[in-house]
N, C-alpha and C positions, 0 to 999 in steps of 0.2 A: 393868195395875193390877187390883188385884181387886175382882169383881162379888158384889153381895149382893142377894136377893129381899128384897124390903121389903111390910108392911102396917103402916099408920097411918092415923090420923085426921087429919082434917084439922079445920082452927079451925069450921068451919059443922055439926059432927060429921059429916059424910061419910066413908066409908071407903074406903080408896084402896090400891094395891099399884105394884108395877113392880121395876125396878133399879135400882142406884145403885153408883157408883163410888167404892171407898175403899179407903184402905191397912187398915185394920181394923176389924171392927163398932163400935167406942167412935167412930170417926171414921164410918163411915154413919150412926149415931145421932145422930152433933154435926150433919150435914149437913143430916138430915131435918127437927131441931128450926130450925136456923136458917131452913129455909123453911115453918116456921111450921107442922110437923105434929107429931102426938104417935105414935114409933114404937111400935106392940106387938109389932112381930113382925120380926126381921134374922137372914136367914142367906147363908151364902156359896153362892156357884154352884160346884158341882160341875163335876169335868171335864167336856167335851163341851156341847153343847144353847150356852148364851148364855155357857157360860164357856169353850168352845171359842176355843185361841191366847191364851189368858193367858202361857204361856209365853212366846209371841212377842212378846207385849207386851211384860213383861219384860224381855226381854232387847233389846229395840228402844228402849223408855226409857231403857239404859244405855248403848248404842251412840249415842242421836240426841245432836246436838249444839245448844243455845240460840243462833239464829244473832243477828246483834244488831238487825234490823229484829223481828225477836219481843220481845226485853227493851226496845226502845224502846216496844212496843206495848202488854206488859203493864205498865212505867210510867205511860204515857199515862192507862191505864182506869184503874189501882189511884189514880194522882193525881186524875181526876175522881170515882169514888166516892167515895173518902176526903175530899172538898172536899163532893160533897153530902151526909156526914153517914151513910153508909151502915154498917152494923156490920161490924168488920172479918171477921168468920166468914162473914158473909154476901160480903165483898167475894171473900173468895177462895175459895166456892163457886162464885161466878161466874165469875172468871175460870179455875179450873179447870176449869168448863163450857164455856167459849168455848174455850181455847187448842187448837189441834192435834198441836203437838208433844207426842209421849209423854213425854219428858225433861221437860218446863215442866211439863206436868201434874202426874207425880210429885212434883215439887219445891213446887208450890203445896200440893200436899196435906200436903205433910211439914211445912210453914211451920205452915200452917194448925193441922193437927197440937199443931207445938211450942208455939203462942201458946196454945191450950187448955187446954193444961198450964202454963200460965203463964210462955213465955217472952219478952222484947220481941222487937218485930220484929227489931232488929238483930242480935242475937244467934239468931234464928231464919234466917235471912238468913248470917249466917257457917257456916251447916253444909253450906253450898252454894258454896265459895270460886270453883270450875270456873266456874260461872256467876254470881255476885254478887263484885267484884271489892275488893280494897280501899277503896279511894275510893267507890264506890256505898255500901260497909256501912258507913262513918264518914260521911257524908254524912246515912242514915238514922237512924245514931246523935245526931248533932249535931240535927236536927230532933227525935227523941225531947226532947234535952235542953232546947233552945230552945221545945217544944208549936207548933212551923208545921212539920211535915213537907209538907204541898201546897206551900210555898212550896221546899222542900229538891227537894223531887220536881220541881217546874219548874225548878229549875236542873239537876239530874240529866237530865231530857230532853236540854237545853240541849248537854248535857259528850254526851251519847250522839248526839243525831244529828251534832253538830260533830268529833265524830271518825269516826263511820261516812262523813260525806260528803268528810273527808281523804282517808282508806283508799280511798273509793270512787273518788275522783277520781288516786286513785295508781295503783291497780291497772287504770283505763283507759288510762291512759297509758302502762303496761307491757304493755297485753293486743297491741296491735297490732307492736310490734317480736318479741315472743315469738313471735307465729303465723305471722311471716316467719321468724325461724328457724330454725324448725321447717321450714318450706317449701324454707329453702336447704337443711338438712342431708338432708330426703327425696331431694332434687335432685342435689344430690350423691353421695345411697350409689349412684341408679338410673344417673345417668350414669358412674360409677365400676364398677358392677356389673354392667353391660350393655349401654352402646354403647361404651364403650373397650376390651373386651376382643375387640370383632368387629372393629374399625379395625387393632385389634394382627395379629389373624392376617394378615390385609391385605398389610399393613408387611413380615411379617417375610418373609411368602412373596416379597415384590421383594426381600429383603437387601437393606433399607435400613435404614441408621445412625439410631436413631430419638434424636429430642434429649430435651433432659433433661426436659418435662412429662411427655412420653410415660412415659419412665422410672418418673420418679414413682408416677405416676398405676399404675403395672405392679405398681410394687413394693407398694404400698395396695391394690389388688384382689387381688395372692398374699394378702397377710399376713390381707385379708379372707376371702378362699373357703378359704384352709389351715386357719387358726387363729381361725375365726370365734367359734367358743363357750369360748376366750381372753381374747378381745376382748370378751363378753357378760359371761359372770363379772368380768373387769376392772372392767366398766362398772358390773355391779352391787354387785357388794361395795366396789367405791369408792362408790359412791352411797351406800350403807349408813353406810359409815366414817365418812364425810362427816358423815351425819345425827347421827350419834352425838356425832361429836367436837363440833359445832353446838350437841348439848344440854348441854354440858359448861361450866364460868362462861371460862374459857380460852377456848372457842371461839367461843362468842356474841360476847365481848367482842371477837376478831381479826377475825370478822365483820361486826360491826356499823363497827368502825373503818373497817377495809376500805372498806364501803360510805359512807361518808363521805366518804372521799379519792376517787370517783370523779367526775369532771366530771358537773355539769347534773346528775345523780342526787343525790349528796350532798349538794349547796345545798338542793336539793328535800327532802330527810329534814332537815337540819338546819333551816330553816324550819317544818317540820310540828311536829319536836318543841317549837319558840320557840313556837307557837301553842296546840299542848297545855299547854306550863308555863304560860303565863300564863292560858290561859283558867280551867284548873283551879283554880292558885292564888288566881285571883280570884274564882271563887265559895267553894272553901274559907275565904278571909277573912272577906267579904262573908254567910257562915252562920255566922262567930261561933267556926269550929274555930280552937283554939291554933296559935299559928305551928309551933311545933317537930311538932305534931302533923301539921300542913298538908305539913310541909318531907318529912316518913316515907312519907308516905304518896303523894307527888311523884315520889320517889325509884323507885318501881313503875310509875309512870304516864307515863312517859317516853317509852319504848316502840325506846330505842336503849340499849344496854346500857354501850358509849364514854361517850355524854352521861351516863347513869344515875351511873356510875362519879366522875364531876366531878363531877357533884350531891353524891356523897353527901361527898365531899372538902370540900362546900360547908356542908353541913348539920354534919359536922365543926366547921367551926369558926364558925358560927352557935352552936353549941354553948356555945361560948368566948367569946361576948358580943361578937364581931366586927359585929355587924351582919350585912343581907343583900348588898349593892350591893360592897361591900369584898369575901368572899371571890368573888363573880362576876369580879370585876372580874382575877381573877388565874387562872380556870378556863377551861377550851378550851371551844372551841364557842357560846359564850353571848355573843350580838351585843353590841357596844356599843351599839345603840338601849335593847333588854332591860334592860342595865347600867344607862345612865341613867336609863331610865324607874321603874324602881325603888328607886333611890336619892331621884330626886324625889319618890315616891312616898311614902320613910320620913322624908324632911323635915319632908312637908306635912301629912302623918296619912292621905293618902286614896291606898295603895297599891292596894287593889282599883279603883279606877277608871283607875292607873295600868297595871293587869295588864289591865285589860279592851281600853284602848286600844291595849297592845300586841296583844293576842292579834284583836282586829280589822284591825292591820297586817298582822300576818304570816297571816289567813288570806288576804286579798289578794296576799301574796306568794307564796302557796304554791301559788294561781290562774293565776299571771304563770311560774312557773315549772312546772309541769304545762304550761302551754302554750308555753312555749322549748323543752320537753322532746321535744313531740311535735313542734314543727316541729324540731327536730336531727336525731330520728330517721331520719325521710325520708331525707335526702343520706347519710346513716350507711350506711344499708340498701342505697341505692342501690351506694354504693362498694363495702360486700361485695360484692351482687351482679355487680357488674362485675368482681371480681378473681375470684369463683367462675366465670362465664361468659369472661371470658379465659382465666386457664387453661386449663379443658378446650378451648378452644376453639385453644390453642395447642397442646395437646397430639395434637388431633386434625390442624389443617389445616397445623404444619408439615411433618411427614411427609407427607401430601397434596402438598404441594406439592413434595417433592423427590419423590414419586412421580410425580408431573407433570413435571418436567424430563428425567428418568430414560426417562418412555416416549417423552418428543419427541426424546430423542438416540438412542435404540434407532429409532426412525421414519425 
């Protein structure tokens, strides 16, 4: 970010200098005032001396990414200032002060920035989609609208750590089966690549008939040491293809399905996402956003692009005055707990306390299920491992052993 040398006054008339961090003098100037000094003097720092690695700056603010214990953090502050009443210029001097991320920073200041020039927050707030999400910017909008954004903002905490500690509790439960297969597959190239091919000369020097592991196992270590950088390119330009095709709405959507129809995995995604719709939808109500508005904006927020897809089939004919509970009722994936409780929910008039108490089930369930997950693992692991450890272990000691018969008959 760029540096400017500053003299001003301060309120006691004191005079004072130093740096200051801003995207342009007009915003060093707004910053100085908001902490209470009167600038006379803003210029930029030249290459070298204190504006040395500007550039790196730069280009490191566009590279960092907003990870989400940061946005939950800078929620957290912006919701207590903003409750004590603090100016909002002032609030995002400071949090532009505190934050570490160079990306957060930039983007605080650009906020900051566009509200000086007279934009609302939420529209200040939409020039940053990458990091303020749809649901976060109609969320701030809705409390613009309503005059309680502190109240918008604790629900918004709310929706952000209740999904960081889904994601968090998913990705632990994945870390430990990953790091073993990782462990078989290293286990695998080395014994493949360097004790079977010494057991083979072995073998071959008694002209004995080696059976079919050995073979295998023969024919995978050629195709390995011949055509190894084949077999790399293979792996990476499929990898590539892969990615690509992933980012494409065709592939995501074959993906995500995929992943749904897999045992113990899929229950566990499709539970996370029941937890997400409801919790979201029920503070979207409970703030006062339009349904149809709530239903759009849902549709993003999903976080399975299969379910996404039903949703919006759903929102379709919500469209059409069908009701909510009716087109659910005929779309995949969407529990019948969910179903009903929603339908109750538009009987009674009090659907947000209906969506709350779903979205309090199923994050229970998505608890119960991370933890079936990780005890399945286990036996899962273990079986690979026992068919990766018999084979080679067949492929090594039957030949062994008919080189054992072979010398006690020569004997």
């Amino acid at each position: 970010m760029p540096k400017f040398t500053y003299e001003a006054i301060a309120e006691s008339g004191a005079a004072l200098s130093g740096v200051i961090e801003a995207e342009s003098a007009e915003m060093a100037n707004t910053l100085l005032a908001t902490r209470g000094y009167i600038p006379s003097k803003v210029k930029r720092v030249s290459e070298g001396g204190v504006g040395r690695g500007l550039a790196f700056d730069f280009i490191q603010s566009r590279l960092a990414s907003v990870k989400a214990s940061e946005l939950i953090l800078f929620t957290k502050q912006f919701r207590t200032m903003f409750r004590a009443g603090v100016p909002i210029m002032r609030i995002f001097e400071v949090l532009g002060y505190q934050t570490q991320n160079p990306k957060l920073k930039r983007i605080i200041t650009g906020i900051a920035g566009d509200i000086q020039e007279g934009a609302t927050l939420s529209d200040a707030l939409s020039k940053h989609p990458d990091t303020f999400t749809p649901l976060y910017r109609s969320m701030i909008k809705a409390g613009e609208t309503s005059g309680n954004i502190p109240e918008v903002l604790e629900r918004m905490i709310y929706i952000l750590e209740h999904e960081h500690k889904i994601k968090s509790d998913i990705r632990s439960a994945m870390q430990y089966p990953i790091i073993v297969l990782i462990a078989l597959g290293v286990a695998f190239f080395v014994l493949l690549t360097f004790v079977i091919p010494r057991f083979v000369t072995i073998f071959s020097r008694a002209g004995l008939a080696l059976p079919w592991p050995t073979k295998v196992s023969m024919v995978l270590y050629s195709v390995l040491s011949n055509y190894w950088y084949i077999c790399l390119a293979a792996v990476v330009l499929g990898g590539i293809a892969l990615r690509m095709y992933f980012k494409t709405p065709v592939g995501r959507y074959t993906r995500d399905a995929f992943i749904l129809r897999i045992p113990l995995i899929g229950t566990l995604f499709i539970r996370a996402a029941m937890s997400r719709f409801a919790s979201i939808f029920s503070i979207l109500q409970s703030s006062g956003v339009p349904v149809m508005t709530s239903l759009q904006i849902l549709s993003g927020t999903i976080g399975n692009t299969a379910i996404a897809r039903e949703f919006d089939r759903v929102r379709d004919r919500v469209e059409e005055g069908r009701g909510i509970s009716g087109p659910l009722n005929v779309a995949k994936y969407f529990t019948p707990m969910v179903i009903q409780m929603v339908s109750i929910g538009e009987e009674s008039g009090q659907l947000d306390e209906m969506l709350k108490a779903v979205s309090t089930h199923y994050d229970d369930e998505v608890a119960y299920s991370v933890q079936r997950l990780s005890e399945a693992v286990g036996p899962i692991l273990v079986v690979g491992l026992a068919a990766v450890v018999g084979f080679f272990a067949m492929a090594i000691f039957l030949p062994m052993w008919d080189l054992t018969q072979v010398a006690r008959t020569g004997f």
